[in-house]
Wavefront OBJ file of the C-alpha trace (Angstrom):
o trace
v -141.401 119.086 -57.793
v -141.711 122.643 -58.838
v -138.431 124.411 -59.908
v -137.548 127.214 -57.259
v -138.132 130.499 -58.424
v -135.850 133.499 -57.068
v -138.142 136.889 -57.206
v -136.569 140.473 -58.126
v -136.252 142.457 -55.103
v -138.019 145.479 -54.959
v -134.781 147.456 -53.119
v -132.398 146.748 -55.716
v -133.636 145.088 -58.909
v -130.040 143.873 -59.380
v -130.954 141.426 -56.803
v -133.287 138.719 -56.404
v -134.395 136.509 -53.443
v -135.251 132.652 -53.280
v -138.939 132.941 -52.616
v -141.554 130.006 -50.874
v -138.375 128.735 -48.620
v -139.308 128.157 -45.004
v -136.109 129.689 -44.134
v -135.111 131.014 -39.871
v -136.951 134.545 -40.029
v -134.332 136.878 -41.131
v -131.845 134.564 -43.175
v -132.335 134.225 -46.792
v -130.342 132.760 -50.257
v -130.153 135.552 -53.104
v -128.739 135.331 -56.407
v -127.041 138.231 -58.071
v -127.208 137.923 -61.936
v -124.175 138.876 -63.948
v -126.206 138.955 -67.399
v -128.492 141.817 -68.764
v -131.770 141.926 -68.664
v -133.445 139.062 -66.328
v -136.453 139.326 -66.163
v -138.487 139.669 -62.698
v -138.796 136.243 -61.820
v -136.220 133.577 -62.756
v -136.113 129.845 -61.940
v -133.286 127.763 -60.397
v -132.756 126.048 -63.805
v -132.921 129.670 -65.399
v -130.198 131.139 -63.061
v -127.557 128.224 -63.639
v -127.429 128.741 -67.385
v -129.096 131.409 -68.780
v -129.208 134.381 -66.014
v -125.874 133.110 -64.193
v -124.349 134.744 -60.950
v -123.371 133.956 -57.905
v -125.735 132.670 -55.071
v -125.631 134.260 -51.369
v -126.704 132.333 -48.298
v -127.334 135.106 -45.467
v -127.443 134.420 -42.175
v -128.992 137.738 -41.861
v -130.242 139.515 -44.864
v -129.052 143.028 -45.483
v -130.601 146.250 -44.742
v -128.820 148.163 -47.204
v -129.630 145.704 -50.692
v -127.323 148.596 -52.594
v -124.167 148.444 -50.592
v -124.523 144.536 -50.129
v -124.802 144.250 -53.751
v -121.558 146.898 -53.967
v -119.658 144.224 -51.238
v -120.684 141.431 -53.606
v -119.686 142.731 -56.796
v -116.442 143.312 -54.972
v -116.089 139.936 -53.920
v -116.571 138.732 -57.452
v -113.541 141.280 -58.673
v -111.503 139.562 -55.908
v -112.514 135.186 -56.564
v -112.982 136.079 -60.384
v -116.112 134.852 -62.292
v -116.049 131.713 -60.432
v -117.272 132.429 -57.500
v -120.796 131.172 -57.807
v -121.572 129.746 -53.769
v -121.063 132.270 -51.123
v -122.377 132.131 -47.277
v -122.496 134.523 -45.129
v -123.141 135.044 -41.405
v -124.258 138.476 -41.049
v -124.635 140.792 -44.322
v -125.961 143.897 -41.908
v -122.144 144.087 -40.539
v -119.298 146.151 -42.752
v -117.881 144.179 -45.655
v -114.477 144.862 -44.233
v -115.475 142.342 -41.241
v -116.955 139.713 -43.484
v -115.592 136.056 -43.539
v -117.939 134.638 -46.041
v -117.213 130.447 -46.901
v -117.000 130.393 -50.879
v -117.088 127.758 -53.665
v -115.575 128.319 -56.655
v -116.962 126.868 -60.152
v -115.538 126.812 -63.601
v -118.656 126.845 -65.949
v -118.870 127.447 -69.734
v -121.421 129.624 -70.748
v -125.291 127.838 -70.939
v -123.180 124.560 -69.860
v -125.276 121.969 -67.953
v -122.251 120.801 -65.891
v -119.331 122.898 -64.069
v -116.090 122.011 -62.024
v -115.095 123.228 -58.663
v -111.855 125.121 -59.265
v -110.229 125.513 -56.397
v -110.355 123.147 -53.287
v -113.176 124.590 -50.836
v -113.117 124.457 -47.201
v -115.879 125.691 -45.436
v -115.855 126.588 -41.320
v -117.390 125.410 -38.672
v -115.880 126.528 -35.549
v -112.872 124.188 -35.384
v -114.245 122.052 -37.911
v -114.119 122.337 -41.819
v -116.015 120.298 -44.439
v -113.701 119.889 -47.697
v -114.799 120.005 -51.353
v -111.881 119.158 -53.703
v -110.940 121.147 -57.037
v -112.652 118.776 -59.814
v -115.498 118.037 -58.327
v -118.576 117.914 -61.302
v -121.416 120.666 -60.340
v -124.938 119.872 -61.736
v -128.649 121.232 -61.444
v -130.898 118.917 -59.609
v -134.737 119.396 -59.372
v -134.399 120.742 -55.745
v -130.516 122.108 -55.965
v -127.277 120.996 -57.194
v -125.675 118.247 -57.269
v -121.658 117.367 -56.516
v -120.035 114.368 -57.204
v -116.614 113.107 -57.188
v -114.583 109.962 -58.097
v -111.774 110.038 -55.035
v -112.169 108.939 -51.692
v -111.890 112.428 -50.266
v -113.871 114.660 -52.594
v -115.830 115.555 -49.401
v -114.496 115.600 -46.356
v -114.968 116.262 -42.998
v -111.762 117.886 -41.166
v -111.675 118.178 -36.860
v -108.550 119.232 -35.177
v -107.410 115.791 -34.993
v -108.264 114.125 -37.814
v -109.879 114.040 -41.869
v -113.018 112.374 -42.532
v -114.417 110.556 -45.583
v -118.109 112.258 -46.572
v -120.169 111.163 -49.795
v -122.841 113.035 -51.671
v -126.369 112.538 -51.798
v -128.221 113.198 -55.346
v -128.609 116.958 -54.198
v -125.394 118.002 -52.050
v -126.651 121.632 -52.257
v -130.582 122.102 -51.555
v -132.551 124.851 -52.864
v -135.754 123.674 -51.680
v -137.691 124.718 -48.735
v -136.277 124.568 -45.074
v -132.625 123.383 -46.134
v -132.293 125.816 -48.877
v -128.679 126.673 -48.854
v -127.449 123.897 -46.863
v -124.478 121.581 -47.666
v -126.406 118.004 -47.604
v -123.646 115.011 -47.333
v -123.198 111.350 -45.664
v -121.332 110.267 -43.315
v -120.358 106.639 -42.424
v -118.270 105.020 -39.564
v -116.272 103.312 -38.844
v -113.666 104.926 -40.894
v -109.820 103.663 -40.494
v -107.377 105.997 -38.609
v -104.371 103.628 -39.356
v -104.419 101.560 -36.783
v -104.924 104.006 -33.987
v -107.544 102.044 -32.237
v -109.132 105.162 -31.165
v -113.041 104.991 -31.656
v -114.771 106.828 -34.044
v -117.141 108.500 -31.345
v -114.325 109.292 -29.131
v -112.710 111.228 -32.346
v -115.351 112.885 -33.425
v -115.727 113.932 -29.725
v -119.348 113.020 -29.439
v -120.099 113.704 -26.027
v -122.422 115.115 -23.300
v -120.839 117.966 -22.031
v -121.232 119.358 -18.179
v -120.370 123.116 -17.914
v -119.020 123.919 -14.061
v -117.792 126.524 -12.578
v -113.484 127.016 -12.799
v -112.989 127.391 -8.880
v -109.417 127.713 -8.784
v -109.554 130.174 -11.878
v -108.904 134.259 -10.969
v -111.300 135.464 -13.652
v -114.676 135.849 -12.458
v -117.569 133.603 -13.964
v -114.990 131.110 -15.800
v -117.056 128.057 -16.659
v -115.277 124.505 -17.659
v -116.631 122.303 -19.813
v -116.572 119.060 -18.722
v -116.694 115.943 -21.418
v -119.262 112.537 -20.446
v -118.693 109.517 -23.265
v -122.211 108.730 -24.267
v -121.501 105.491 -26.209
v -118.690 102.601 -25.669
v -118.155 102.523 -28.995
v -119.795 102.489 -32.233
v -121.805 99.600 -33.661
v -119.754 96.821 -35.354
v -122.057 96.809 -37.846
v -121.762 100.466 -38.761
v -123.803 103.389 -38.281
v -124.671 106.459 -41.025
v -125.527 109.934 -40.732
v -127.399 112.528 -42.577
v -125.413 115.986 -42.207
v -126.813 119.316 -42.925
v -123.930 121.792 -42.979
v -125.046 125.830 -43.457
v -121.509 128.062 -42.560
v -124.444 130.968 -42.565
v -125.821 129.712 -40.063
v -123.189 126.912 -38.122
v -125.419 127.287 -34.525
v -128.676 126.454 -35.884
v -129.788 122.642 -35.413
v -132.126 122.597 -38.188
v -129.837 123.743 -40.217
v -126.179 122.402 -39.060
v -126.682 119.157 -37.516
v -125.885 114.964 -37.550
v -128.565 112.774 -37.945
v -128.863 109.525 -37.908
v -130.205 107.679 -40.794
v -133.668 105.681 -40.018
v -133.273 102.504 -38.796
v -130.101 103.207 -37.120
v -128.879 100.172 -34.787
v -128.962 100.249 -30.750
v -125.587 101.338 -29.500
v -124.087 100.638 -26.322
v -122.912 103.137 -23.584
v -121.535 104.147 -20.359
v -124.792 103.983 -18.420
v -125.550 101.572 -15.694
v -128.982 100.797 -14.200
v -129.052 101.041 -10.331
v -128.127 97.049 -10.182
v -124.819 97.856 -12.240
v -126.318 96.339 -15.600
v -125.562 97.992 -19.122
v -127.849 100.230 -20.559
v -128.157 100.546 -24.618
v -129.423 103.571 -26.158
v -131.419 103.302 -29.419
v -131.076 106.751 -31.566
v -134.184 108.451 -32.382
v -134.801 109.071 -36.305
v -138.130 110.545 -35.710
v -138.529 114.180 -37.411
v -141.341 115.228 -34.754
v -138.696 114.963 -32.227
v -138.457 118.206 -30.101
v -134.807 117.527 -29.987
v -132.720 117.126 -33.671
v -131.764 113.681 -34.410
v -128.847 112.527 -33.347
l 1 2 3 4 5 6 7 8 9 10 11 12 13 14 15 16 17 18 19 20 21 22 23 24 25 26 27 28 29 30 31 32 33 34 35 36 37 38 39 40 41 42 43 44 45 46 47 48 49 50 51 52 53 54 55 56 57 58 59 60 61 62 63 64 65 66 67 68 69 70 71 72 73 74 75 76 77 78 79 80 81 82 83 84 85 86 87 88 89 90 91 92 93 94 95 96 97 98 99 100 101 102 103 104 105 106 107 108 109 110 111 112 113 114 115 116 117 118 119 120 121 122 123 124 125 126 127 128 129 130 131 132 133 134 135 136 137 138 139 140 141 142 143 144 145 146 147 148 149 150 151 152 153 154 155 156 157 158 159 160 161 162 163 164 165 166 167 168 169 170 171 172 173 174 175 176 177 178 179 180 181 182 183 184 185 186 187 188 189 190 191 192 193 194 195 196 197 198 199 200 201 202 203 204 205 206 207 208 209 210 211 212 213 214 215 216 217 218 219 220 221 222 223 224 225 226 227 228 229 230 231 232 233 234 235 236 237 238 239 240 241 242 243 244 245 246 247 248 249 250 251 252 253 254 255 256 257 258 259 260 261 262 263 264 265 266 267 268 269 270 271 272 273 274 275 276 277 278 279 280 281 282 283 284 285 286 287 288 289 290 291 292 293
């Protein structure tokens, strides 16, 4: 696998862009070196040691590569020298109004290996994924990889309860349509001390109706109606691929579940005419028009 190459922009040569990433036309992932002279083309491996700076993952690139590099450089006077992982919805809109998601890593200079230092928690509506201070940062062919010892050194956070998440080989890819996404595992069941609540039903994995609010005085008010898909999950267990980009939280290719291949037939709330179960069997296959799972 070739290493990713970021390209000097031609804007502002302080700058440089991922190139040969099928990225959502008008996103990107940039890297603003903090050494002198790089030269005009500088791989991943290049960028974590030798040419090292902070990488931006843009929802929407910039139109003004001067004043977003200005914004940056600010950021870095605010997080210090570790800030090294920033995403960012929209980098056309004033600095004042931005509410980037940031990682912090301590790394020696030319070291192979860094540690997150400061505990990370990235947004996603009323969601947050959690990375906790420690973790070990690496360079993988295709990204980086993150890896911690304790049961929560990723974690998945709703409104009503924390998650346990594990890390694939590359946690952060740098590598064609997922560049810049947040790549980790998730596996249920997971205890919730003995609430007997299912997994599903926390998670609040459901088909959702929206109908109109009729006893509501503000015109147009829609309410949004939860359907239980599945009874419960499988006894056996069931695993999902995540893909997590705060750049871009709305975009299914980018910020989604999946299930892994080979995931087992679940059971749910649907009855056939005669009043007979109905189990669903979740769909793995990446020519799918919708996203898995």
């Amino acid at each position: 696998m070739p290493d990713p190459v970021f390209i000097q922009s031609t804007d502002d040569p302080s700058l440089y862009w991922l190139s040969d990433a099928s990225l959502p036309q008008g996103s990107g992932v940039a890297l603003l070196p903090l050494t002198a002279g790089p030269p005009p083309s500088i791989t991943l491996s290049q960028s974590w040691t030798r040419y090292a700076g902070p990488y931006i993952i843009v929802g929407i690139a910039p139109q003004n590569e001067a004043d977003f590099v200005d914004a940056i450089r600010a950021l870095l006077n605010e997080f210090g020298p570790d800030l090294r992982f920033i995403w960012l919805a929209d980098a056309t809109a004033p600095s004042q109004q931005w509410s980037p998601a940031t990682l912090l890593v301590a790394q020696a200079q030319g070291a192979a290996t860094g540690k997150v230092s400061a505990p990370a928690q990235l947004p996603f509506g009323s969601y947050r994924v959690g990375i906790a201070a420690g973790v070990t940062v690496g360079l993988t062919a295709d990204g980086f990889s993150l890896s911690g010892s304790a049961q929560f050194s990723f974690s998945l956070r709703t409104p009503s309860s924390v998650w346990a998440l594990s890390a694939p080989a590359t946690t952060i890819s740098f590598q064609d349509a997922q560049a810049g996404c947040l790549l980790l595992n998730l596996r249920l069941p997971q205890d919730n001390e003995g609430s007997g609540i299912d997994d599903y039903s926390r998670l609040d994995m459901n088909l959702r109706f929206a109908v109109r609010e009729w006893h509501s005085i503000t015109p147009g008010l829609l309410r949004s109606l939860a359907y239980p898909l599945f009874t419960r999950v499988p006894s056996n267990g069931v695993s999902f691929n995540c893909s997590f980009d705060p750049a871009l939280p709305l975009n299914p290719a980018r910020s989604r579940f999946a299930y892994v291949p080979d995931a087992p037939t679940h059971a749910s709330y649907y009855r056939s005419s005669l009043g007979y179960g109905v189990s669903l069997l979740p769909s793995t296959q990446a020519g799918d028009p919708l996203p898995a799972g």
